[in-house]
Backbone as a chain_set.jsonl record, in Angstrom:
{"seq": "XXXXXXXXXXXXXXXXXXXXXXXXXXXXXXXXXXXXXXXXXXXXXXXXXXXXXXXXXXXXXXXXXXXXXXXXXXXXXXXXXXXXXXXXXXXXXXXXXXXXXXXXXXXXXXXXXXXXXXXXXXXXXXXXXXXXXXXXXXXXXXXXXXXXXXXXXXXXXXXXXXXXXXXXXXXXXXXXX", "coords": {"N": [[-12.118, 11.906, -16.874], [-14.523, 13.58, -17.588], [-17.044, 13.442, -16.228], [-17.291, 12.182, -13.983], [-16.195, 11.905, -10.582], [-15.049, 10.248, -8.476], [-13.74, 7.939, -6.947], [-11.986, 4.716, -7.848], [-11.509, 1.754, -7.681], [-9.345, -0.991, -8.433], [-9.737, -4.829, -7.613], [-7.506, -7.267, -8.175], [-6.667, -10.492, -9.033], [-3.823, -12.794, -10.039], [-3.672, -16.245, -10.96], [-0.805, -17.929, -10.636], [0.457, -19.949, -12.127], [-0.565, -20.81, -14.293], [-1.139, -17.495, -14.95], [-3.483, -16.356, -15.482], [-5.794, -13.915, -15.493], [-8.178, -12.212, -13.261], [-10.485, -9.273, -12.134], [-11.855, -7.315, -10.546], [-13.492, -3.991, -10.143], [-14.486, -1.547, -7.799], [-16.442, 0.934, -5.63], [-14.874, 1.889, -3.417], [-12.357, 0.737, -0.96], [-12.668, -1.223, 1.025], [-13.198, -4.122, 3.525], [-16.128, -5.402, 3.116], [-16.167, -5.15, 0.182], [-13.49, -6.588, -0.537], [-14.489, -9.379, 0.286], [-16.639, -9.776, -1.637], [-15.232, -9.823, -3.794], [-13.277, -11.925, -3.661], [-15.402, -13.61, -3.5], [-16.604, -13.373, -6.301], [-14.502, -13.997, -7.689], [-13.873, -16.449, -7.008], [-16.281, -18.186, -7.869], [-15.961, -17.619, -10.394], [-13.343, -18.887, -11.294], [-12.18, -21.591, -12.888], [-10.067, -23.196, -11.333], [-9.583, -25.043, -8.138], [-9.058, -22.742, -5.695], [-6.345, -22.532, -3.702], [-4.615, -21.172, -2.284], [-4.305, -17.793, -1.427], [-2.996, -14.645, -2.241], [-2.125, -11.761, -0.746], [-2.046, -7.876, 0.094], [-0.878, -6.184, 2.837], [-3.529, -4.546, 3.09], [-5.95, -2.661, 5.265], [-8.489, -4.02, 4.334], [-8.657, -6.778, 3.916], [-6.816, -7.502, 6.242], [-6.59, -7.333, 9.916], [-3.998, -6.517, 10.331], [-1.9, -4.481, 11.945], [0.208, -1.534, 11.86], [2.851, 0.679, 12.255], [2.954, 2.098, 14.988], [2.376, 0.112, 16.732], [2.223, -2.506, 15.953], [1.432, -6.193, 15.174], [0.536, -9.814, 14.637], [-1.857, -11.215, 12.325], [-4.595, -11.454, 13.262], [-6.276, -13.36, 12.218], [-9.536, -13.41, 12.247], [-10.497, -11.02, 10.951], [-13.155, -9.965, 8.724], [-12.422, -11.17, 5.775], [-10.645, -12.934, 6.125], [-12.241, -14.741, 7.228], [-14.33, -15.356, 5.153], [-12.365, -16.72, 3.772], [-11.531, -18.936, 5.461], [-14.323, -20.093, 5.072], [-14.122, -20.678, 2.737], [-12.181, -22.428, 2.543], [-9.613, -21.43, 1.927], [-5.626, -20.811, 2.041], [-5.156, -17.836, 3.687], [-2.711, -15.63, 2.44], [0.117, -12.906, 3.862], [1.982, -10.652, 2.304], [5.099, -9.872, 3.563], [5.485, -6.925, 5.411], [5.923, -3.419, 3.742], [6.606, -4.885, 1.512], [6.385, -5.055, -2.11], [7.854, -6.474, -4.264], [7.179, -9.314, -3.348], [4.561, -9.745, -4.377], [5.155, -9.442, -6.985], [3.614, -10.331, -9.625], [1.226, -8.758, -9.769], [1.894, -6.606, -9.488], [3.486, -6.081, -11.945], [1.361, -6.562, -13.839], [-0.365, -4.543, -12.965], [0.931, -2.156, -14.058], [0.858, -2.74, -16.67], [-2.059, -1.747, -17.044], [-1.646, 0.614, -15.9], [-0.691, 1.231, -17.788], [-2.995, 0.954, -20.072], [-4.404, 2.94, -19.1], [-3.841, 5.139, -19.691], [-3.302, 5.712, -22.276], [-5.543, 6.023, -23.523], [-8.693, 7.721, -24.108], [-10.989, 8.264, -21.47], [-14.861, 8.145, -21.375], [-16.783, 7.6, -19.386], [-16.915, 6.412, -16.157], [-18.026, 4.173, -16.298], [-17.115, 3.318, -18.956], [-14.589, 3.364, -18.564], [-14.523, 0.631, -16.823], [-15.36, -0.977, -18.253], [-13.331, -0.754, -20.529], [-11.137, -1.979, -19.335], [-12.479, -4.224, -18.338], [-12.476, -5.644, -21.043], [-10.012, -5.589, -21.73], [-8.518, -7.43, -20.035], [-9.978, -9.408, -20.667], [-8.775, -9.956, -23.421], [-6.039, -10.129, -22.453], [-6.06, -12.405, -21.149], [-6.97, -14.277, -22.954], [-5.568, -13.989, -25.665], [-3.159, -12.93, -25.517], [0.207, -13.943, -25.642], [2.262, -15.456, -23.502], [5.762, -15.179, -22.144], [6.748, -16.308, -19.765], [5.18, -18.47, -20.241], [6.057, -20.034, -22.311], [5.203, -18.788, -24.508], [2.199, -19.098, -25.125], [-1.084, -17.856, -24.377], [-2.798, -17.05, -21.295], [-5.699, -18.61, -20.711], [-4.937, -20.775, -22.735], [-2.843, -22.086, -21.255], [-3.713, -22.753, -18.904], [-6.082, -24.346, -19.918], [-4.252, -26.986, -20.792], [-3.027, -27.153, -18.268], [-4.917, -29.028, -17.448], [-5.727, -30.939, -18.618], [-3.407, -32.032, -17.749], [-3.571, -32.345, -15.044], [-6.32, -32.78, -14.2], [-7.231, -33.092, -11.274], [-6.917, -30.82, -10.432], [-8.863, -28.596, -10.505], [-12.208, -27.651, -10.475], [-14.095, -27.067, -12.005], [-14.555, -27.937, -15.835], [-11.885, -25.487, -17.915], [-13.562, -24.55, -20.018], [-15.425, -22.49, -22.091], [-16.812, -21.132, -20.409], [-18.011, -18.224, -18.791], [-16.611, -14.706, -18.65], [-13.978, -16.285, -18.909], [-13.465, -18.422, -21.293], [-15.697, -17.115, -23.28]], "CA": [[-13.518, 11.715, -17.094], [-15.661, 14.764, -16.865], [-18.639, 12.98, -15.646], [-16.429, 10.982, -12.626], [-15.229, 12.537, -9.498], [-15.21, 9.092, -7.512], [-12.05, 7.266, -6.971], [-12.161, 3.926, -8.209], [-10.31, 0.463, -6.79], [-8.743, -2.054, -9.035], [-8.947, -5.311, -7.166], [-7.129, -7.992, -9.159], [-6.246, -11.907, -9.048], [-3.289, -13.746, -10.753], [-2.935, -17.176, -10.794], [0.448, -18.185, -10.633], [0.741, -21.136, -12.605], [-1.509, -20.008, -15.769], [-1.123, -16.517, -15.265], [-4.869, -16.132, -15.438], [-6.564, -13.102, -14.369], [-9.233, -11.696, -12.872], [-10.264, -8.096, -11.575], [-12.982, -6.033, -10.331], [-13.149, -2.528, -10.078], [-15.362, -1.125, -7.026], [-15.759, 2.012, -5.455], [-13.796, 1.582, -2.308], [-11.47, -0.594, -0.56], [-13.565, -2.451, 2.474], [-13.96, -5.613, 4.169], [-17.201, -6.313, 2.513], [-15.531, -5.335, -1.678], [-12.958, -7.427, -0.494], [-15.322, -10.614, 0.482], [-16.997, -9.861, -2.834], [-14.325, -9.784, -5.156], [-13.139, -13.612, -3.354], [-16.489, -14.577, -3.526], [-17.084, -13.616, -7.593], [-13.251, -15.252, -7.998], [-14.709, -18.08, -6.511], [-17.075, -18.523, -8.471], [-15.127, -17.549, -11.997], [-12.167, -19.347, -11.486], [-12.246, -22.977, -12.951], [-8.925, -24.091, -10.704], [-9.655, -24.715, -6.892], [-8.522, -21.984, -5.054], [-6.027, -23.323, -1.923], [-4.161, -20.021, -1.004], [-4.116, -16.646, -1.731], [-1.936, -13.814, -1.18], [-3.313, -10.242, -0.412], [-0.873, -7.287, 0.891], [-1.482, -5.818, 4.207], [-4.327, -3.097, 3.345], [-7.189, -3.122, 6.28], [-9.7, -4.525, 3.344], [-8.005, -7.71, 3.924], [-6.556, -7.995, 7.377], [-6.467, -6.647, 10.965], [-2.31, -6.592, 11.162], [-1.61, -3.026, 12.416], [1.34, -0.804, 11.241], [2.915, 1.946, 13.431], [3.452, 2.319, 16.677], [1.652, -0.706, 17.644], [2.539, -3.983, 15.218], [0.891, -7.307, 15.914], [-0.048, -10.226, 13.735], [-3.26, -11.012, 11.752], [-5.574, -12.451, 14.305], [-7.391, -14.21, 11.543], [-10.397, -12.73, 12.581], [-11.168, -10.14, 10.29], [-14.356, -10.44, 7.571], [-12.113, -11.817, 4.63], [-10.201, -13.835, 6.788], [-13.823, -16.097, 7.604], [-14.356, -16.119, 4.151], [-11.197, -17.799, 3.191], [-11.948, -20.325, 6.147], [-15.628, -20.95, 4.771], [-13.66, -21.716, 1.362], [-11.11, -23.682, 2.705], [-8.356, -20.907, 1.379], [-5.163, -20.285, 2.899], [-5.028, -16.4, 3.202], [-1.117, -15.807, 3.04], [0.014, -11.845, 3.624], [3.164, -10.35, 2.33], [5.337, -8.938, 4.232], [5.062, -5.458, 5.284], [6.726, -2.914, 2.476], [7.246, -5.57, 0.137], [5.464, -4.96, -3.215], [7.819, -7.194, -4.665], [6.345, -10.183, -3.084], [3.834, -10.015, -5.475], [5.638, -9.095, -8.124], [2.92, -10.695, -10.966], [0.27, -8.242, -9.641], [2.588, -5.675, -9.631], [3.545, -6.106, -13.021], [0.001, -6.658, -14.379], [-1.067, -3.47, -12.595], [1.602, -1.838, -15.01], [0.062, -2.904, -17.493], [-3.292, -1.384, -16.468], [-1.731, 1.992, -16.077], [-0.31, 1.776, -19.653], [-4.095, 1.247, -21.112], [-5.109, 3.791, -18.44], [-2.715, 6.435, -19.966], [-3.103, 5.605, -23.646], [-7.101, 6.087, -23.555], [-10.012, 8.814, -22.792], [-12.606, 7.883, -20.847], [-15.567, 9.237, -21.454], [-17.049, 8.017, -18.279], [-16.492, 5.452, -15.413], [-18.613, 2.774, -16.932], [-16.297, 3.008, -20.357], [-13.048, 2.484, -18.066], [-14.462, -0.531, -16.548], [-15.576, -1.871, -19.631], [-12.394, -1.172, -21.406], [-10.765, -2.709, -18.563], [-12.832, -5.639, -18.594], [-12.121, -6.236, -22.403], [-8.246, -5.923, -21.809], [-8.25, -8.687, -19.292], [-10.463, -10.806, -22.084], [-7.524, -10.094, -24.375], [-5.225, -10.789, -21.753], [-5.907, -14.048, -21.049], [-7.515, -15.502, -24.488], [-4.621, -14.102, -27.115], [-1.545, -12.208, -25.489], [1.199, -14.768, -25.462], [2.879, -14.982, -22.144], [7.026, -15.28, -22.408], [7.051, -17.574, -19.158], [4.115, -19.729, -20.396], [6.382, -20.634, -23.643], [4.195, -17.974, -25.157], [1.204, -19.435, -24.798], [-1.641, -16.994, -23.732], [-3.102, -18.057, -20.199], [-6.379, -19.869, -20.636], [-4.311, -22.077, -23.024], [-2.131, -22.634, -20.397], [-4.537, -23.261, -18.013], [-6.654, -25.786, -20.662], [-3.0, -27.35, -20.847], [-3.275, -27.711, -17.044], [-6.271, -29.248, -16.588], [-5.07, -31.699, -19.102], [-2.667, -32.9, -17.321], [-3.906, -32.153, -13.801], [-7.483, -32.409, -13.925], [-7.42, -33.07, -10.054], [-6.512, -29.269, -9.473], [-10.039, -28.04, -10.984], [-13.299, -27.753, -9.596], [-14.904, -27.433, -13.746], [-13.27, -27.309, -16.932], [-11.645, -23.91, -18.356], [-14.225, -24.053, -21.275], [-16.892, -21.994, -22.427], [-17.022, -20.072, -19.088], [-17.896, -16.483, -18.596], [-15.395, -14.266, -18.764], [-13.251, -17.245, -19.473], [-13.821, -19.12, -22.276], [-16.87, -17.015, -23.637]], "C": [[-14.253, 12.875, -16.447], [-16.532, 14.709, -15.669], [-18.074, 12.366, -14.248], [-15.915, 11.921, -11.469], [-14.966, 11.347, -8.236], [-14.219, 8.61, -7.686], [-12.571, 5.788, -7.617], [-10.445, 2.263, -8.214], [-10.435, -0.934, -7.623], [-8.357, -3.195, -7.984], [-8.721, -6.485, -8.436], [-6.175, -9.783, -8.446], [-5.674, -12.77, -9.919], [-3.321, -14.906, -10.375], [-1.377, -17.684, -11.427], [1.138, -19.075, -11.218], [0.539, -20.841, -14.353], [-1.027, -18.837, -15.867], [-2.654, -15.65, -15.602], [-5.303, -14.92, -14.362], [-7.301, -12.83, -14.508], [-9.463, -10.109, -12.463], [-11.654, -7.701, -11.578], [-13.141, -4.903, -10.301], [-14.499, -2.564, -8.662], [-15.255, 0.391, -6.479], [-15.066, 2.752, -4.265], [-13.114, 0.483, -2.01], [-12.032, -0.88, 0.576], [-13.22, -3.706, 2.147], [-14.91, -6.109, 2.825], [-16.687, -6.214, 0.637], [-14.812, -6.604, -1.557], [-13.347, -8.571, -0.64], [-15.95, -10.572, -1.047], [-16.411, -9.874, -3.785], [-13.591, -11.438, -4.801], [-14.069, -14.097, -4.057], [-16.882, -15.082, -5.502], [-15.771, -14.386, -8.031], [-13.487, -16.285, -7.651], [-15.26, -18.497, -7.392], [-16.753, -18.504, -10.316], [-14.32, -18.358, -12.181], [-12.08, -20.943, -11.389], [-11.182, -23.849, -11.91], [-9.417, -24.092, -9.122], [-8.638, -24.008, -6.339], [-7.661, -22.192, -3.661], [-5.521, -21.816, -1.51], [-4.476, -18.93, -2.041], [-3.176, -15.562, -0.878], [-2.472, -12.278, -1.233], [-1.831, -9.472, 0.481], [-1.578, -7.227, 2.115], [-2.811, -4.682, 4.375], [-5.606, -3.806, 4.42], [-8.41, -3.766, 5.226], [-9.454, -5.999, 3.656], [-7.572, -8.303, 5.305], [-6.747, -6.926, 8.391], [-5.142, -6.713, 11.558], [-2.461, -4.78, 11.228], [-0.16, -2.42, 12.152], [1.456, 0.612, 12.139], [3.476, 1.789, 14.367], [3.115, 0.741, 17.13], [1.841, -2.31, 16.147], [2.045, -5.39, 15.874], [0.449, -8.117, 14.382], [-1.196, -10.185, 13.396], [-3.584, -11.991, 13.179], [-6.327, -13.176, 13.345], [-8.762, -14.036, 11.826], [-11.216, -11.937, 11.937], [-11.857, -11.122, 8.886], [-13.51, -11.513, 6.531], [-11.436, -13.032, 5.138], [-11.431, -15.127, 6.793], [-14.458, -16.607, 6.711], [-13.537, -17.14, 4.034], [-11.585, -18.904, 4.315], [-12.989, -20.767, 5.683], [-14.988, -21.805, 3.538], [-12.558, -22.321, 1.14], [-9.764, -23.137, 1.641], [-7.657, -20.726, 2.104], [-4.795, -18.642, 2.603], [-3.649, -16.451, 3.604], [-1.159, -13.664, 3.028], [1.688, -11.699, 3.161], [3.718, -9.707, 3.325], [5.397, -7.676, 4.226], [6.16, -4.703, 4.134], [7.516, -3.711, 1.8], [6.634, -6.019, -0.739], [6.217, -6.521, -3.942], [7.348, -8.519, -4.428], [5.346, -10.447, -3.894], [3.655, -9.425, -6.396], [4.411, -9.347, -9.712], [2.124, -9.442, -10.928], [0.502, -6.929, -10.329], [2.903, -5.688, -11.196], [2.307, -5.907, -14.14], [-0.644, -4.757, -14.203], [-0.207, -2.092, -13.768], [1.345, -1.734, -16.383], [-1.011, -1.955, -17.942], [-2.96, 0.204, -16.953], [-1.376, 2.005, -17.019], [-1.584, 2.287, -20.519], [-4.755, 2.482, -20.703], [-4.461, 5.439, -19.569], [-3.138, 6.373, -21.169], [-4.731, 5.72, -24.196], [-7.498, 7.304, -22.836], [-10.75, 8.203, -22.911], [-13.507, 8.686, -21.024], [-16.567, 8.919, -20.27], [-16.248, 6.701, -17.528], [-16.67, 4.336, -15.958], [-17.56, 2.294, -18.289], [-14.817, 2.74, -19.765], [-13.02, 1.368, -17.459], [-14.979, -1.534, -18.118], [-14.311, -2.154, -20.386], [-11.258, -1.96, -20.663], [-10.873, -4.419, -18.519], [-12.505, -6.595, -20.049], [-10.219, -6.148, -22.333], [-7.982, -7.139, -20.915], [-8.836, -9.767, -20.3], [-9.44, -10.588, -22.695], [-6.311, -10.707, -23.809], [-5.172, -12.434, -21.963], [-6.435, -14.695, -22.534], [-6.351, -15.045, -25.664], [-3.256, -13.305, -26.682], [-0.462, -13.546, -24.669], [2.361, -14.03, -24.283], [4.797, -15.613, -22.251], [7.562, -16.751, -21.249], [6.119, -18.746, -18.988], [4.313, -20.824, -21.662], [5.302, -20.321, -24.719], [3.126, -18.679, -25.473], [0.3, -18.367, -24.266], [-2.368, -17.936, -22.686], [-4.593, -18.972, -20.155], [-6.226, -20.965, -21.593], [-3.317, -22.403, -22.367], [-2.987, -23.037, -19.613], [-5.346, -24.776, -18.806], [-5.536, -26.83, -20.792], [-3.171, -27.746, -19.542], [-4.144, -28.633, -16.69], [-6.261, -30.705, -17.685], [-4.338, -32.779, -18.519], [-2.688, -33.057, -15.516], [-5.295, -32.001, -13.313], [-7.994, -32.313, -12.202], [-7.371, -31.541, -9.275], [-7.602, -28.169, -9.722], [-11.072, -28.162, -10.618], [-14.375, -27.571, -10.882], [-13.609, -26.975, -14.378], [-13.124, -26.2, -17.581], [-12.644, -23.855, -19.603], [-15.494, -23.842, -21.105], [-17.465, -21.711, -20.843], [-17.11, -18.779, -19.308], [-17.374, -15.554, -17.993], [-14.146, -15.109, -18.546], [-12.531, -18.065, -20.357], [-14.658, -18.039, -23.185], [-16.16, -15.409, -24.89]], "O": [[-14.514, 13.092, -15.264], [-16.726, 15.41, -14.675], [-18.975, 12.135, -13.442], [-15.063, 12.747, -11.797], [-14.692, 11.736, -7.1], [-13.654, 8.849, -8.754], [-13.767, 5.807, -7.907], [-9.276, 2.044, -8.532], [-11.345, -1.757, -7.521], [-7.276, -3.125, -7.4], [-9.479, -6.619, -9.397], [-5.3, -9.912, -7.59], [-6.385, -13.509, -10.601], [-2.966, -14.967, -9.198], [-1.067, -17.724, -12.618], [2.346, -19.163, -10.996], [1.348, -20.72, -15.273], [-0.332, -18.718, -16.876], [-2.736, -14.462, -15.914], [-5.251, -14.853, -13.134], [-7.754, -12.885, -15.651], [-8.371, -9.54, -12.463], [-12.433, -7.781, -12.527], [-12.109, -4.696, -10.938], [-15.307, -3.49, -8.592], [-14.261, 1.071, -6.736], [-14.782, 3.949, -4.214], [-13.192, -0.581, -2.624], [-11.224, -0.415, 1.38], [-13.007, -4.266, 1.072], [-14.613, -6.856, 1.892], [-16.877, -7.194, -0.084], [-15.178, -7.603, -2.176], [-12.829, -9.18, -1.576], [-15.635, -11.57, -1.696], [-17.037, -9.945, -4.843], [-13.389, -12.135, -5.796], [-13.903, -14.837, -5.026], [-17.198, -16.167, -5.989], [-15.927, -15.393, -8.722], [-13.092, -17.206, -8.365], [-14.673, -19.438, -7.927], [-17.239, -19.221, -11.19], [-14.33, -18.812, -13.325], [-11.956, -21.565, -10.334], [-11.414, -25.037, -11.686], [-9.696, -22.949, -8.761], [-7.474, -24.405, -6.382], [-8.239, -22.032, -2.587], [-5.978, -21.295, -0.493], [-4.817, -19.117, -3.209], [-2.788, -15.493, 0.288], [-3.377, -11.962, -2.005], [-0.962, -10.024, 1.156], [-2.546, -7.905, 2.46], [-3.085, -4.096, 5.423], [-6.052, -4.954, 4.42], [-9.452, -3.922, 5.862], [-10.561, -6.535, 3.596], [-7.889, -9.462, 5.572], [-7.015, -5.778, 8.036], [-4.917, -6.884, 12.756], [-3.158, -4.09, 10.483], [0.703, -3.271, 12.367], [0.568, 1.353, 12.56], [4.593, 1.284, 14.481], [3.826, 0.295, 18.03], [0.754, -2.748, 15.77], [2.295, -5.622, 17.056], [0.14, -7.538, 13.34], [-1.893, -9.305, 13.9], [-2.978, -12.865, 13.8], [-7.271, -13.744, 13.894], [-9.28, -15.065, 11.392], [-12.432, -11.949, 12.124], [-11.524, -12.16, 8.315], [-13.932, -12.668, 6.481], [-11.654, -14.113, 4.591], [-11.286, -16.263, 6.342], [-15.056, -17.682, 6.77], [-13.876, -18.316, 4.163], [-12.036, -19.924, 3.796], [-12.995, -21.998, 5.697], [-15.137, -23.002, 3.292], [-12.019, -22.68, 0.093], [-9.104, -23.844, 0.879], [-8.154, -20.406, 3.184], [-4.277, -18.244, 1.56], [-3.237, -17.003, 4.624], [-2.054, -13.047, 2.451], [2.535, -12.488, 3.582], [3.022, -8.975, 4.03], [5.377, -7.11, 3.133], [7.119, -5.346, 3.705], [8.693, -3.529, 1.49], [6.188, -7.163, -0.651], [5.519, -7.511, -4.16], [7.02, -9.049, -5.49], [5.251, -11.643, -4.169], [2.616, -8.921, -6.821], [4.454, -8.587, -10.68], [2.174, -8.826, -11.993], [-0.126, -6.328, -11.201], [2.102, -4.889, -11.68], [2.392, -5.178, -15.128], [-1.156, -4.027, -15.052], [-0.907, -1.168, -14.181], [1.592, -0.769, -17.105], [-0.948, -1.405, -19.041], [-3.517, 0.87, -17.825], [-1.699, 3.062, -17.561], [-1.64, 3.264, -21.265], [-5.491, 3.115, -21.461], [-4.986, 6.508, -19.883], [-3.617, 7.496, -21.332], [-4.962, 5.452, -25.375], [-7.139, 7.817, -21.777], [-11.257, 7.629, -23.875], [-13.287, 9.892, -20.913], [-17.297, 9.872, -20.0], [-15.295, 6.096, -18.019], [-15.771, 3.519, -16.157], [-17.299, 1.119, -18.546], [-13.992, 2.041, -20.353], [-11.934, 0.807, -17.319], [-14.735, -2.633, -18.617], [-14.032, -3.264, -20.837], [-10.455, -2.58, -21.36], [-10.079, -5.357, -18.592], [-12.345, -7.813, -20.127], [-9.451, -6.796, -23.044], [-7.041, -7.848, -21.272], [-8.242, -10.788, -20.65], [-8.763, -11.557, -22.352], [-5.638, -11.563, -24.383], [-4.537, -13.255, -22.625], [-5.99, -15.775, -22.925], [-6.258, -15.821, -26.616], [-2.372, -13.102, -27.515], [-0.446, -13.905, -23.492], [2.942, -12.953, -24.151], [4.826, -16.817, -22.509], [8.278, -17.718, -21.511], [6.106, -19.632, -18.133], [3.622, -21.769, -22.042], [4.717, -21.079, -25.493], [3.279, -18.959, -26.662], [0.958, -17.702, -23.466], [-2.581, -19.134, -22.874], [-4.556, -20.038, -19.541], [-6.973, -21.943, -21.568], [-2.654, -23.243, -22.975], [-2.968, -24.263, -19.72], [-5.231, -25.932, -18.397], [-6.099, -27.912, -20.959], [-3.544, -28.918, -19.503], [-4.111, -29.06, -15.536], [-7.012, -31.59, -17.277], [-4.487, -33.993, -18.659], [-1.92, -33.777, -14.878], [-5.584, -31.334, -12.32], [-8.947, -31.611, -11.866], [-7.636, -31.201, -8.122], [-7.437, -27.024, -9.301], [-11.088, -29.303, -10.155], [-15.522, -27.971, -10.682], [-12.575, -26.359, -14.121], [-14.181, -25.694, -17.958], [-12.413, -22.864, -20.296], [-16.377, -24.417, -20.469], [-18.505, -22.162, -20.365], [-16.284, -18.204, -20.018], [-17.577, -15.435, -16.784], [-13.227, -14.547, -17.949], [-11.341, -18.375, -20.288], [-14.084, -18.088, -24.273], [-16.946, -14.796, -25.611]]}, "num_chains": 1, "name": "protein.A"}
């Protein structure tokens, strides 16, 4: 992108059940993106949220790497979210991507459309971004959902588990819509 010289930070949220995702783009990795990319998953995501898993980057926690190793004190900004919203923040362990292997996979994804497209600026890679996750979840049949794409797995959930939802998957934005 000509017009772009700014880095730009993919954060992103599978659920694990559905396969349902989410993602923001921002233009760093902080504390406060972090809290804001919970907070709008919060607020998008028809299933109540109990845990989440997040690697080790400082956006996320205060575990330390190096010389000096120590757990999360639970302490840091995102951390106080997840206590206001009654999430458990889980972390992987250190150098292990696979741990969250879905993300990882998804993000794969990402760089495929990234590669196979010009941008003609920033705004047109979050947009086309944002419309590949709508495709995602409303029509690409998922192999371990018994091909199903994920907000018919999820409407399927909520079906038979309405207790695990906080509203129903329909006619939501960027959801349903």
């Amino acid at each position: 992108m000509a017009d772009e010289t700014r880095r730009r930070y993919l954060f992103v949220a599978i659920d694990r059940a559905t396969r349902w995702v989410f993602i923001r783009v921002f233009p760093a990795k902080t504390a406060a993106n972090a809290r804001r990319f919970l907070r709008d998953l919060e607020r998008a995501c028809p299933i109540r949220i109990r845990t989440i898993l997040t690697d080790n980057g400082k956006e996320f926690t205060d575990r330390l790497f190096g010389l000096r190793k120590r757990t999360a004190t639970g302490e840091h900004a995102f951390d106080a979210l997840c206590a206001a919203l009654d999430i458990d923040h889980r972390l992987t362990p250190p150098k292990s991507p696979q741990t969250n292997g879905m993300v990882a996979r998804f993000n794969g994804r990402i760089e495929e459309v990234l590669q196979s497209h010009h941008f003609r600026s920033g705004e047109d890679l979050e947009t086309t971004l944002h419309r590949y996750v709508w495709l995602y979840n409303q029509q690409l049949p998922q192999a371990a959902l018994a091909s199903k794409a994920p907000l018919q797995a999820m409407k399927d959930w909520h079906k038979i588990k309405p207790e695990l939802f906080k509203k129903q998957p329909y006619y939501l934005p960027g959801c349903d819509s």
